[in-house]
C-alpha angles and dihedrals in degrees: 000000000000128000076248087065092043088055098054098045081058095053099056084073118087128251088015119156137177134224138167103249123184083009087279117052119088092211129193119223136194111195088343102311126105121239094166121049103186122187100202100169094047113109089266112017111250140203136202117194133180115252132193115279085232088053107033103094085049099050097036089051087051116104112278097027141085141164113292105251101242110012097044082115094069090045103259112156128204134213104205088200119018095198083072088075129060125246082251087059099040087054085052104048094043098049091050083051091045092048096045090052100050091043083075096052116103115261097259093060094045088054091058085048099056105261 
């Protein structure tokens, strides 16, 4: 997998933007908030997604990923290396962290985006 591949799993959902956050993460936003933080130009490129809270202690213990320094607390998860998950993993992961986000934004904004 390649931050490429990661892209353009983003882009099939709807209402999905990028921006440049901390002057090195190419992050993926839904209504302004980011569901995907990338690290493209890490040795290897690395990802950190959102999780359920249920699920958290299971998905960041799995091979490849760990607790995000810093946000673990709001169970973010980080793949050191995406290349360590299939593409199967990486559109599910990516979706669960799409849906959990937009699932905080206010009404008006979930409903231009489809829901």
């Amino acid at each position: 997998m390649t931050i490429e591949d990661l892209q353009n799993i983003c882009y099939q959902l709807p209402g999905v933007t990028q921006s440049i956050k901390l002057e090195v993460h190419l992050c993926f936003d839904v209504g302004g908030k980011t569901f995907l933080f990338t690290h493209p130009d890490a040795v290897p490129p690395s990802a950190s997604f959102k999780v359920p809270a249920e699920q958290f202690e299971e998905i960041a213990a799995r091979e490849g990923l760990e607790p995000q320094p810093y946000v673990a607390r709001y169970k973010w998860v980080l793949a050191r290396d995406i290349s360590k998950l299939t593409k199967k993993d990486w559109e599910h992961y990516i979706k669960q962290s799409y849906r959990i986000i937009a699932a905080t934004l206010p009404l008006k904004v979930r409903k231009g985006l489809g829901e």
